[in-house]
N, C-alpha and C positions, 0 to 999 in steps of 0.2 A: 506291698507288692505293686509291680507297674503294671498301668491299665492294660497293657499289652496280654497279661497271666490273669488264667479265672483257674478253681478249683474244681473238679469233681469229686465226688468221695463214691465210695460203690462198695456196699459189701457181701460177698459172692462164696461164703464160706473159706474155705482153708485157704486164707491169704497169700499164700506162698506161688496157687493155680492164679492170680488175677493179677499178675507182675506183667508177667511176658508178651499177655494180649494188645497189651497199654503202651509198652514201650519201647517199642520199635518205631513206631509211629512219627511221623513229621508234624511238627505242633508240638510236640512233647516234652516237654520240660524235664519233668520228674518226675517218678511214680514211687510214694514212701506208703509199706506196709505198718501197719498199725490200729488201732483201736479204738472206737467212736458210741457215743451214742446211751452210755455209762452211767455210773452215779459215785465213783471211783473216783480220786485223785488218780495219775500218775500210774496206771496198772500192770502190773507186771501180765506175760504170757500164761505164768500158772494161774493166775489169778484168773485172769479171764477166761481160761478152757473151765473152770470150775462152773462158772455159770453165774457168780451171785455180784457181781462188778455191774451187771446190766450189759457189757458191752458186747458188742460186734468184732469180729475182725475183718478189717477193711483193709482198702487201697484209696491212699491221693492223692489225684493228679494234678499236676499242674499243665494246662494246657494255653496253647493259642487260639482263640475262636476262629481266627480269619485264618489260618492254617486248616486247624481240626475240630469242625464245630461239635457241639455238646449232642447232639443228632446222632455224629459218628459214634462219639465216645456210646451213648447208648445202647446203638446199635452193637457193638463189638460186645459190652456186656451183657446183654440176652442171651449173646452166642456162648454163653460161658459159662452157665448156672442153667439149673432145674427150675424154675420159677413156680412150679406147681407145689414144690417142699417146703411145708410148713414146721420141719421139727429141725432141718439145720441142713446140711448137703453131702450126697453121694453118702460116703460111709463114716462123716463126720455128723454126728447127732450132740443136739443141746442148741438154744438160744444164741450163742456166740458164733453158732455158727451158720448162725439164717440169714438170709438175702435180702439187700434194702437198700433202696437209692436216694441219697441225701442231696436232698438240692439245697442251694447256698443264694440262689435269687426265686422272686416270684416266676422269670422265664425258665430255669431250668425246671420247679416245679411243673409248668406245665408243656414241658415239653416230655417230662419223664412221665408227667400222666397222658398224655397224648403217645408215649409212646407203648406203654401200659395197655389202653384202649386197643390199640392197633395191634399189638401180639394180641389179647384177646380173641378179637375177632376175627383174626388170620387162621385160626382152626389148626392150629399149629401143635396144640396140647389140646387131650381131653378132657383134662381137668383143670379148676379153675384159675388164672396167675393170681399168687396169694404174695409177690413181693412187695415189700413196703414200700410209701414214699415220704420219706421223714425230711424234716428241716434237718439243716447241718448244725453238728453237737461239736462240743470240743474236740480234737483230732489230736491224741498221744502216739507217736512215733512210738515204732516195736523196737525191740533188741534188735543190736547192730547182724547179729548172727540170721536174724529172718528174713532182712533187706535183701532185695535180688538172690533170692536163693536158690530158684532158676540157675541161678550163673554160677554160683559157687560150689551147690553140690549138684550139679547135673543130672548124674547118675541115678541118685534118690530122687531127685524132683519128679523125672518122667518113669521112674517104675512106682512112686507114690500116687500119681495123676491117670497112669493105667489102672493099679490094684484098687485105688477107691472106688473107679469107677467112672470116675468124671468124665476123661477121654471115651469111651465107649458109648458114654451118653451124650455127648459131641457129635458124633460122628452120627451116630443113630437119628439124632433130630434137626440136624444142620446140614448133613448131606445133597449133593444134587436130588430132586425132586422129581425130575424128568425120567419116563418109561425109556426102555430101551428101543422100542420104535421110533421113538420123538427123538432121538440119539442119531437112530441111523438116517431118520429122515435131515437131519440137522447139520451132522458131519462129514467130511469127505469120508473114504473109506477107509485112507490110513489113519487120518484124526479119531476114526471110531475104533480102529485095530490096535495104535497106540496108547487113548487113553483107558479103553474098555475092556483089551484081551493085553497090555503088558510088550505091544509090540514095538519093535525099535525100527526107526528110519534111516532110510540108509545114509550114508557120511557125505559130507558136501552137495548132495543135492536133495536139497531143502532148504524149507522159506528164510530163513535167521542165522546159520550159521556163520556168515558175512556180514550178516548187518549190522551197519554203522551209524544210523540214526539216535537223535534223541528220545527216550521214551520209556515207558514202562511196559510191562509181558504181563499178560494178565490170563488166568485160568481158560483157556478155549470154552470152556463146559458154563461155571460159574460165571467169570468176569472177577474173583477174586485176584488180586493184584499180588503177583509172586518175585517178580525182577525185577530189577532195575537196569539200562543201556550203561550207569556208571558202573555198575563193578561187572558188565560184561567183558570177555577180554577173549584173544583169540589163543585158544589151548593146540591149536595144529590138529584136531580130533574130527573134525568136520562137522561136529554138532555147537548149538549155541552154549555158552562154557562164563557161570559166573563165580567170582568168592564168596556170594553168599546172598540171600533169597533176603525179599522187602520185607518179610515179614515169619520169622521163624514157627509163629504159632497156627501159619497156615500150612505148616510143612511136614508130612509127616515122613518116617523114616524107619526101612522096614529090612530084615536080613533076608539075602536074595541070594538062593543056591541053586535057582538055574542054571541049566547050560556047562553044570561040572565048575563053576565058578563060587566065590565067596563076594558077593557086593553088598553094599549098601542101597536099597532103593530106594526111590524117593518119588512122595504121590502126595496132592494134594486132599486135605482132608477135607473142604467142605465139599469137593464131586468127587472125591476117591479115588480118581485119575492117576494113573501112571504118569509120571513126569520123564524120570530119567532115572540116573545112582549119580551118588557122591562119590569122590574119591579125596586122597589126601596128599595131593601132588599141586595144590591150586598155590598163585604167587602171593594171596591174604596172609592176613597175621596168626591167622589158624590151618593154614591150608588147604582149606577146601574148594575142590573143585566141582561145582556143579554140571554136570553136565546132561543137558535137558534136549528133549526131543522138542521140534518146532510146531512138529503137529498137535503137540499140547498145548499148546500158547496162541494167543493173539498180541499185535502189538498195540498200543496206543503211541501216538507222538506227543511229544511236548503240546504242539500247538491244540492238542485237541484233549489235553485232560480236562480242563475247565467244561469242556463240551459234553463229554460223557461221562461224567461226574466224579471224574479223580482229581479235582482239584485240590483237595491236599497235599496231593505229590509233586508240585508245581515247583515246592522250594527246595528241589532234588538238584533243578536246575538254573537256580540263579546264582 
């Protein structure tokens, strides 16, 4: 492998949820579901739900450090797992399905125990974080049918990742933090009517629906990074109008029978924020048209991701 690519491995139970978070990502090479940490040759999926293989079902990555450091990669996987479950996750129970971060250097070890430490004592859980931090074990690739399976069966993925439970436990411990006072003190008024009661801005006069800058949109509320200025484009709607969001596992997407209408909504899941709806008129290779209110958003410029620590999304624009 070239010195350019380092590995993370992460196992966050049902492999299938710990694809999507990874891979969207700038830095990102590749992300192969499969199974670690064993005493197996070679183990098949039944094998391993069984329990007595030893292994894990994991994710790994192949990343860029100087793109997407091992910091991020962490960060994004706390956001994705119960770390307080000691018997496997959400509504998948047994060993192969418990949580454990495999580091492959002495630095990753301690940055995944520093990072350990720090969710600790952020009071973030009541109860104790019980994730592993294991050295990295041999990594067998899964069946070709459980690779990005996110992409292939959709439909099951995310009514799988509601029914378990997992999304709901997402949203519940990840969410914005902030009171609704500290909202309105914080927000303009439509910013707070937008993202907090579902309200829409009016067309063309608002901050983005023209704009033409380099840069990326990032959550008004959070600061989680939801657009990008490349696949913005001008829909003639007077709102700002992209093919598709930086990152889809920040996005969630809701039926919306307001107004005597049938839409698609669209809000982001760590502050719960109204964005906008989707439509299926966009010029992408799938259609879609996002089209997003501005008072949900902030922008950042090129020149100043480095600055306010989105520098990973730097090689969006080179």
């Amino acid at each position: 492998m070239s010195s350019q690519w380092q590995l993370a491995t992460f196992a966050g139970g049902c492999f299938w949820c710990m694809v999507s978070p990874f891979d969207e990502q700038p830095g990102i090479k590749e992300v192969i579901s499969g199974y670690t940490g064993g005493h197996t040759e070679n183990p098949t999926y039944e094998e391993v739900c069984t329990g007595t293989t030893g292994h894990y079902e994991a994710v790994q990555i192949t990343f860029d450090p100087k793109i997407f450091p091992y910091e991020k990669l962490l960060e994004i996987y706390w956001q994705q797992i119960d770390p307080t479950d000691e018997g496997g996750q959400f509504n998948d129970r047994g060993s192969s399905y418990q949580t454990a971060i495999f580091y492959h250097n002495e630095e990753q070890r301690k940055l995944a125990e520093d990072s350990k430490a720090n969710l600790e004592a952020s009071g973030r859980f009541q109860k104790p974080i019980v994730t592993k931090i294991l050295p990295a074990a041999h990594f067998y690739k899964g069946e070709e049918r459980h690779q990005h399976y996110y992409k292939k069966n959709a439909f099951h993925y995310n009514l799988y990742k509601e029914g378990s439970g997992r999304a709901s436990f997402i949203r519940e411990h990840w969410k914005n933090r902030k009171s609704d006072e500290q909202l309105r003190e914080e927000l303009t008024p439509i910013q707070y009517e937008v993202t907090r009661n579902n309200a829409t801005e009016p067309p063309f006069h608002n901050e983005y629906w023209n704009h033409k800058e380099d840069g990326i949109y990032v959550d008004i509320i959070s600061g989680e990074p939801l657009f990008s200025s490349r696949d913005k484009y001008d829909a003639g709607c007077g709102w700002p109008s992209f093919t598709k969001p930086l990152r889809r596992s920040e996005i969630a997407e809701k039926l919306d029978t307001s107004h005597g209408m049938r839409r698609i909504e669209v809000r982001s899941k760590t502050s719960d924020s109204h964005l906008g709806h989707v439509f299926d008129d966009g010029p992408g290779p799938d259609h879609a048209r996002y089209c997003i209110n501005s008072a949900s958003l902030r922008f950042i410029p090129k020149e100043k991701l480095l600055e306010e620590g989105y520098g990973q999304f730097l090689s969006l624009f080179e």
